[in-house]
C-alpha positions as CSV (number, residue, x, y, z in Angstrom):
1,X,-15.0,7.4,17.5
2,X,-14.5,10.3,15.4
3,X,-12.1,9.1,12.6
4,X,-10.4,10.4,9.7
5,X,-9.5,8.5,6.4
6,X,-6.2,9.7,3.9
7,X,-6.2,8.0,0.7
8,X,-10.1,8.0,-0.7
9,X,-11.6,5.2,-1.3
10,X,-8.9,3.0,-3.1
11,X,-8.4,-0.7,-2.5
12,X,-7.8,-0.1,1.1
13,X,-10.1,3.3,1.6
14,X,-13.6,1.5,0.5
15,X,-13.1,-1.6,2.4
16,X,-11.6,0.4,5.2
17,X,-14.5,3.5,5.5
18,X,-17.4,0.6,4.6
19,X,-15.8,-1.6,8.4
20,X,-15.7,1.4,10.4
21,X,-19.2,2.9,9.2
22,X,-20.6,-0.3,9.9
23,X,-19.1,-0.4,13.8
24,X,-20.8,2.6,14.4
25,X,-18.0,5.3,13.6
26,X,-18.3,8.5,12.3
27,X,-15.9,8.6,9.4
28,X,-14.5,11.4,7.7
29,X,-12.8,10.1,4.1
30,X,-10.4,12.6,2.4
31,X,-10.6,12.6,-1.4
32,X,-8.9,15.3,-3.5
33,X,-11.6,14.4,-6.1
34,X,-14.9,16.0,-5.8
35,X,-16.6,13.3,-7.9
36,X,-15.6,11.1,-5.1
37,X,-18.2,12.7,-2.9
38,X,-21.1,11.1,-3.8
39,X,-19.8,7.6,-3.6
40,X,-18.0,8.5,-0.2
41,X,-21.7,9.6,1.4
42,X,-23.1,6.6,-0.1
43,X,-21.3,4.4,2.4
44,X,-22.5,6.4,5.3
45,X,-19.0,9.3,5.8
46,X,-18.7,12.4,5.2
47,X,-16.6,13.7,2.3
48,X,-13.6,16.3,2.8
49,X,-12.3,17.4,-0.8
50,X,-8.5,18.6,-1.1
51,X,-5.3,17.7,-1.0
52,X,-3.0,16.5,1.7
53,X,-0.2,18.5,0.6
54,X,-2.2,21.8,2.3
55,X,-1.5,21.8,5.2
56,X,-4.2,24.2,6.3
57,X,-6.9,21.9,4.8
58,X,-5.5,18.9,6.7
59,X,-5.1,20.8,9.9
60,X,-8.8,21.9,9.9
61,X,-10.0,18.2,9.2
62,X,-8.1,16.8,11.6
63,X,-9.4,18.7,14.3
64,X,-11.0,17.0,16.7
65,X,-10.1,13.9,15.4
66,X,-10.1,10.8,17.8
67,X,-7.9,8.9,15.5
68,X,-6.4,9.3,12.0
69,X,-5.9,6.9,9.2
70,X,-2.4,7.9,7.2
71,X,-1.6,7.1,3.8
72,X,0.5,8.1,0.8
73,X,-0.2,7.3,-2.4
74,X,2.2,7.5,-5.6
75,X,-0.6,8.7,-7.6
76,X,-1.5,11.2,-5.8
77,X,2.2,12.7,-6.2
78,X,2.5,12.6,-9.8
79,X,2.9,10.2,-12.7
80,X,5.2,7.6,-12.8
81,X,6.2,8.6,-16.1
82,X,7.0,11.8,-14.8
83,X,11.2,12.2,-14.6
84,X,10.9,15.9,-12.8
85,X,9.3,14.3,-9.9
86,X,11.7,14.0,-6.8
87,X,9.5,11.1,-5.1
88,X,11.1,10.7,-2.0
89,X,11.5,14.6,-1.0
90,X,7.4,14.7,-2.6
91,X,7.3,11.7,0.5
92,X,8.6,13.2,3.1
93,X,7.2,16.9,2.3
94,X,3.5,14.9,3.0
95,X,4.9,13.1,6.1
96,X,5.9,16.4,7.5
97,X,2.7,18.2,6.5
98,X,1.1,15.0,8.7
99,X,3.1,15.5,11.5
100,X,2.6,19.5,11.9
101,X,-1.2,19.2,11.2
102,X,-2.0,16.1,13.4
103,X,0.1,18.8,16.2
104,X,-1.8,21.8,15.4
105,X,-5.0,19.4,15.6
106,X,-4.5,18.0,18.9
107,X,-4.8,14.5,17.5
108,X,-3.4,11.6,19.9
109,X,-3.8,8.5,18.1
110,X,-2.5,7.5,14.4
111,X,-2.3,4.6,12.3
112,X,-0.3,4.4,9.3
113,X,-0.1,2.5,6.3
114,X,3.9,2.1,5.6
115,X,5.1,-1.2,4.1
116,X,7.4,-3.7,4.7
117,X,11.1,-2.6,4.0
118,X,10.5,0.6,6.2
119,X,12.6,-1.1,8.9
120,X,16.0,-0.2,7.1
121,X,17.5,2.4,5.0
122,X,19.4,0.1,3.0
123,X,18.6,-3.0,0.6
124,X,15.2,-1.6,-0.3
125,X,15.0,0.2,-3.4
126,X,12.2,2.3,-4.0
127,X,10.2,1.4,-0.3
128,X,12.9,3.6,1.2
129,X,10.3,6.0,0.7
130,X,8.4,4.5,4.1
131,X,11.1,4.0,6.2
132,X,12.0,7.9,5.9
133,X,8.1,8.4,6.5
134,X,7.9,6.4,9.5
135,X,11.3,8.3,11.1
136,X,9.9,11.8,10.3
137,X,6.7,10.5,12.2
138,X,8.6,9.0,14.7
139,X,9.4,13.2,15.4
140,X,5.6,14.1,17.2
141,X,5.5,14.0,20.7
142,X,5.5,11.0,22.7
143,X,2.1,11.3,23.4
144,X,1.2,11.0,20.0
145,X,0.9,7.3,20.1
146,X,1.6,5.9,16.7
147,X,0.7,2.2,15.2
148,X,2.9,1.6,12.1
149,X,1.3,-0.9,9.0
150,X,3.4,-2.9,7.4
151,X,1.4,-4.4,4.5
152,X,3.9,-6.7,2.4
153,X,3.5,-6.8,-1.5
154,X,-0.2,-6.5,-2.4
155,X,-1.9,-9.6,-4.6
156,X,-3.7,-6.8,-6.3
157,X,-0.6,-5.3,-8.0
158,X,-0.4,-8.7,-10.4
159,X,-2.8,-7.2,-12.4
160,X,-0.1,-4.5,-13.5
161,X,0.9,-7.7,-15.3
162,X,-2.2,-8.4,-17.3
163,X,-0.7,-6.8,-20.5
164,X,2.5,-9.6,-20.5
165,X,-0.1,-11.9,-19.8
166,X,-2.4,-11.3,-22.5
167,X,0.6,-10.8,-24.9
168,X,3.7,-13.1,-23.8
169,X,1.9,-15.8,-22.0
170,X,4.0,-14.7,-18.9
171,X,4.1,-12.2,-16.1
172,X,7.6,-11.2,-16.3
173,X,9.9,-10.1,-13.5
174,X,13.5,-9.9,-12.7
175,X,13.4,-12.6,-9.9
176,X,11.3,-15.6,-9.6
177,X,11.4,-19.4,-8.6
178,X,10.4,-21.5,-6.0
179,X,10.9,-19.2,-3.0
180,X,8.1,-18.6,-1.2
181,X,7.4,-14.9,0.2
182,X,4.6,-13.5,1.5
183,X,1.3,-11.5,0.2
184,X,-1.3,-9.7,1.3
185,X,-5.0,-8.4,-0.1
186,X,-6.3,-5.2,0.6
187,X,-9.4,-6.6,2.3
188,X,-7.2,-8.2,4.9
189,X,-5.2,-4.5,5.5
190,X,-8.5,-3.2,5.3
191,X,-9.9,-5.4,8.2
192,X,-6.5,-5.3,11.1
193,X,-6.3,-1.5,10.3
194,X,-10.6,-1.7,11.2
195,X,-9.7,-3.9,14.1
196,X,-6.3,-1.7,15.3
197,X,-8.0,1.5,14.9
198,X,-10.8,0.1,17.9
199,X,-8.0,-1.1,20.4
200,X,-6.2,0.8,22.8
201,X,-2.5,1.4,21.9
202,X,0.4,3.8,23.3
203,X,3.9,4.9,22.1
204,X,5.1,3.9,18.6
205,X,4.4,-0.1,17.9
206,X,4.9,-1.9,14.2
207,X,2.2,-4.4,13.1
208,X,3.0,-6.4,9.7
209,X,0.3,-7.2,7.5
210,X,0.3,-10.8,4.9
211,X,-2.5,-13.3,3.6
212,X,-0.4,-15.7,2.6
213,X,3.0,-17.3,2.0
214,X,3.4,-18.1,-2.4
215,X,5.8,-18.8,-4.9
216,X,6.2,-16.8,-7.9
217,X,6.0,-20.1,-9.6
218,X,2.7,-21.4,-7.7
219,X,1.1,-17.5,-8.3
220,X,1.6,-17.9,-12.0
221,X,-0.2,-21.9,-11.7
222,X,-2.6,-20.4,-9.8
223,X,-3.3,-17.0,-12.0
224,X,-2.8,-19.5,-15.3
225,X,-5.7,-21.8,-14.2
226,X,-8.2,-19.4,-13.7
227,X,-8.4,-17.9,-16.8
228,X,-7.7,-20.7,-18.7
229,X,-3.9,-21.1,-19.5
230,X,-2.1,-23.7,-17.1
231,X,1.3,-22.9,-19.6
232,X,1.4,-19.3,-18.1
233,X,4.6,-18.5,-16.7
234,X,6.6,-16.6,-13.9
235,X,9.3,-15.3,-16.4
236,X,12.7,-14.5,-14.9
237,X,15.0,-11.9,-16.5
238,X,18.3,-9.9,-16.1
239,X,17.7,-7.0,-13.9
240,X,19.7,-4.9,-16.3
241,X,17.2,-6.4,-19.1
242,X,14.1,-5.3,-17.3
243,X,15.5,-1.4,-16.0
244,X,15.9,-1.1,-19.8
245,X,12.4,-2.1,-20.6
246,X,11.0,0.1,-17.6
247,X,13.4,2.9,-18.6
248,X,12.3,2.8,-22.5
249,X,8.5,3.1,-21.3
250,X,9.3,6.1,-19.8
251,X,9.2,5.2,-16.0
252,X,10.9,7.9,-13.9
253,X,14.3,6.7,-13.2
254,X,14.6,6.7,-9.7
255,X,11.0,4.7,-9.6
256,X,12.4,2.0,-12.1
257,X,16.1,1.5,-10.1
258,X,14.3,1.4,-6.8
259,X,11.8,-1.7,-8.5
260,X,14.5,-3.7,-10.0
261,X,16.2,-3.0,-6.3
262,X,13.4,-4.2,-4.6
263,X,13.1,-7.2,-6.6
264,X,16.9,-8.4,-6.0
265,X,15.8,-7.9,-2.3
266,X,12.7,-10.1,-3.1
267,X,14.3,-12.7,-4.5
268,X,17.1,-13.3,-2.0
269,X,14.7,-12.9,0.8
270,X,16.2,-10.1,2.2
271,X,13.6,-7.8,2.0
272,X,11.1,-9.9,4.6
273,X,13.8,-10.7,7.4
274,X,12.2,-8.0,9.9
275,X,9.1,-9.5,8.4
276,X,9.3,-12.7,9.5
277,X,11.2,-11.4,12.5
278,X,7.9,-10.0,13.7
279,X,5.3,-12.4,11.6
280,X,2.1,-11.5,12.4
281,X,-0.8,-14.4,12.1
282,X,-2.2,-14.6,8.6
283,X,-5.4,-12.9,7.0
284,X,-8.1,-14.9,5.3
285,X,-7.4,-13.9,1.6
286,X,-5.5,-17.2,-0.2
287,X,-3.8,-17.0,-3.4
288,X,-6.7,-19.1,-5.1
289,X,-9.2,-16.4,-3.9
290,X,-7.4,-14.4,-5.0
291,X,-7.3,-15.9,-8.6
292,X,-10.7,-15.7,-8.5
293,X,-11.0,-12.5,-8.0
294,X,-8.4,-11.9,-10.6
295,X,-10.0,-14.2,-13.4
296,X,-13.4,-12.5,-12.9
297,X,-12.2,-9.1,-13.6
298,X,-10.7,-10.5,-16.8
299,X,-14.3,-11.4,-17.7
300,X,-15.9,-7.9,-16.7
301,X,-13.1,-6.5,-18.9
302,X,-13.9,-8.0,-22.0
């Protein structure tokens, strides 16, 4: 198959484009970076440099397209740090660019990478940015046939943490405990999106994405023994306490509401009822590979 790739080759892109060459597809990896290019061709796709907010450069890739791979990244909006950006209109302004160039292109078949939460528009904090994605998809044709990712919260976004760690001995969060909820690595996304993308699939179907079922308190054992520091802890404070902290850093304000949001959701369990609803059989990534992973990039750091 002919297949196009949003989203370069981030934790999901290089796993993702590195499957699919190796199955025999020819794959097409968007970058808006051109020094991306030569790692891109290095495994085995071809490069297409600019942005997906033009609209005429995705409508031109897309075409003949048998299948594209949609993504949105924060990053690629703006900063964080930025207050002047609207992140849920910049959302939906790249959903509907999606939706008029996978029309204008002819494509049929789409996967994309939302996230759990996008099932409601309430109780969600900042993910209500995918569920407004997924309904402005939901607008092509019907014979558009749509497959709609649903990754839960990524292993890979502890490390955002690694500065408490180093400093306070704690990864610090405004929920916590005993509760288990579940997580997923990128390499598992990677690998159901590789093996989605090669089956047949028609109308608009959600598939949830998780590599295991963790604590906060068994994560921070886990992360504490691989590098070396069984005391580390999963430090619990006030919401209000930690939209101060986020809001003193400079995080844009409607980013840093949304988080501590989404972490009230995540601590009552709230957030995964559609999740577990729907619970799709687990991938092969485990929190203490994880850790490993995560206490060897320690090492490379220093």
């Amino acid at each position: 198959m002919r297949i196009i790739l949003t989203g370069s080759l981030g934790n999901i892109g290089k796993p993702l484009t590195r499957l699919l060459v190796q199955r025999g597809h020819h794959i097409t990896v968007i970058s808006s970076k051109v020094e991306r290019v030569s790692d891109i061709r290095n495994l085995g796709a071809v490069a297409a440099i600019g942005s997906i907010q033009d609209l005429d450069f995705l409508r031109e890739t897309f075409n003949g397209a048998d299948a594209v791979y949609l993504m949105e990244a924060w990053e690629g909006i703006g900063s964080l740090f930025d207050n002047k950006i609207d992140f849920l209109a910049e959302f939906k302004k790249i959903a509907q660019n999606y939706v008029t160039a996978v029309q204008q292109s002819g494509v049929k078949k789409i996967i994309h990478l939302s996230s759990v939460g996008a099932h409601s528009d309430q109780g969600n904090g900042s993910l209500l940015v995918h569920y407004h994605v997924e309904q402005i998809l939901k607008t092509l044709p019907e014979d558009v046939s749509i497959k709609l990712m649903r990754p839960v919260g990524f292993f890979s976004n502890l490390y955002r943490s690694l500065l408490t760690i180093q400093s306070q001995g704690a990864i610090i969060q405004s929920y916590g405990g005993d509760r288990k909820e579940p997580w997923v690595s990128p390499y598992d996304i990677a690998a159901t999106i590789a093996d989605e993308m090669e089956k047949s699939f028609n109308g608009r179907t959600v598939h949830y994405m998780a590599s295991d079922e963790v604590s906060p308190n068994e994560i921070a054992a886990a992360l504490g023994q691989s590098i070396g520091n069984p005391d580390l802890e999963w430090k619990v404070i006030p919401g209000e306490d930690l939209l101060d902290q986020m809001l003193s850093a400079g995080v844009n304000e409607w980013i840093a509401k949304g988080m501590v949001a989404m972490q009230q959701s995540q601590g009552d369990g709230s957030l995964y009822e559609d999740f577990y609803a729907n619970k799709p059989t687990l991938g092969k990534v485990k929190l203490a590979d994880f850790a490993g992973e995560f206490a060897q990039s320690i090492t490379n750091s220093i």
